[in-house]
C-alpha positions, -999 to +999 in steps of 0.1 A: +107-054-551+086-040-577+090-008-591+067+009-619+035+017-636+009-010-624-005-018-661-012-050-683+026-042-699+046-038-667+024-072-657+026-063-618+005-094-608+033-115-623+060-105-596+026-111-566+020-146-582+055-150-578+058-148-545+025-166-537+039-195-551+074-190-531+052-187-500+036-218-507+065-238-511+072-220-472+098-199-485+102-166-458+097-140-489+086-104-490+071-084-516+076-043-520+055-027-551+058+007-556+038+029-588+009+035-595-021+026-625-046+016-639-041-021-625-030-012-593-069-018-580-067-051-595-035-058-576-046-049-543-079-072-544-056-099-556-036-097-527-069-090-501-082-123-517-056-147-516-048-132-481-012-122-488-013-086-472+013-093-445+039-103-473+034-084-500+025-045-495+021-015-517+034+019-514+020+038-547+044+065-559+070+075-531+097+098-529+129+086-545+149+085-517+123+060-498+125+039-532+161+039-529+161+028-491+135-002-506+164-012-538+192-012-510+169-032-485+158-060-516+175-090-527+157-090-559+135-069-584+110-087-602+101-067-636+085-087-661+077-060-689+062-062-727+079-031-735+105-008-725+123+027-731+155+035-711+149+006-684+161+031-657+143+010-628+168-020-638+199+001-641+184+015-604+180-017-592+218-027-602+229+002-587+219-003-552+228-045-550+192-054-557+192-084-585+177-078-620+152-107-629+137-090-660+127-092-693+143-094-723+133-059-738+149-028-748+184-034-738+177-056-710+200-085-721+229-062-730+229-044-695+226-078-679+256-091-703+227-116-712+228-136-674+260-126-658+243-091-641+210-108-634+186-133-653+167-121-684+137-139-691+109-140-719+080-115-710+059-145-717+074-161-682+056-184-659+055-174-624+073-215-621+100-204-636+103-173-622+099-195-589+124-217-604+149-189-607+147-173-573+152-204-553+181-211-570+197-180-559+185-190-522+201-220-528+231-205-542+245-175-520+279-176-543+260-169-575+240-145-561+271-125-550+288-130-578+258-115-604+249-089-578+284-073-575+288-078-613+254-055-616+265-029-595+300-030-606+284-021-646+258+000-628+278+023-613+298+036-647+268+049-656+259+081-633+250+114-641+285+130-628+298+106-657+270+115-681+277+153-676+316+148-677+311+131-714+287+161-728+312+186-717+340+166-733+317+162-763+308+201-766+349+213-757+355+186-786+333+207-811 
């Protein structure tokens, strides 16, 4: 799955290259993009071109309850970005048992305890390594497991019941 805003920094053609190349190497693989931007055009005649429209399909901005469903459907989210805020489409991700392969920005590493809740990469990646990295998860169902329930496990301290509970206890604290 990707999830975000389809420009040069969230590099959305990385994660469709990605999968082309698992393809190639006849890997059974399945692409979900959802957002919207200004390369999202650029995307889409990618895909039409290298005739990858029955593996790889775009949604635009849904709901987040039909993004959800997509995170808990996914093995993996692909999310190779320059730059980052909060990365809430990683902690997301996490959340719902969908592996983090993402770049090391923002607090990326940290949130992935740099490799044991996902992989962290460079955002200067090549779609081979990237390749590189998924099949070994396909080849390893233990380490997959292992980092996904690890993400979730991390993940899932962090909601907003949690997040409200601490500001009250901050403010009574006061």
């Amino acid at each position: 799955i990707f999830v975000g805003t389809f420009s040069e920094g969230k590099q959305p053609l990385m994660s469709v290259k990605t999968i082309q190349s698992l393809l190639s190497k006849n890997k059974e693989v399945q692409l979900d993009m959802y957002g919207e931007g200004d390369k999202f055009n650029e995307v889409k005649k990618y895909i039409i071109d290298h005739k990858l429209e029955d593996n790889i399909f775009l949604h635009g901005n849904k709901p987040k309850e039909i993004v959800k469903q997509a995170f808990i459907e996914a093995h993996f989210l692909i999310f190779i970005s320059k730059s980052e805020g909060w990365p809430k489409v990683v902690a997301e991700a996490m959340f719902w048992k969908c592996l983090p392969i993402s770049t090391n920005v923002s607090c990326v590493a940290y949130m992935l305890a740099y490799g044991k809740r996902g992989t962290v990469v460079s955002p200067d990646v090549l779609v081979e390594d990237l390749v590189a990295i998924i099949k070994q998860y396909l080849e390893n169902e233990n380490i997959y497991q292992e980092k996904v329930l690890l993400a979730q496990k991390w993940s899932q301290k962090y909601t907003l019941d949690k997040f409200e509970f601490e500001i009250k206890k901050l403010l009574l604290d006061v």
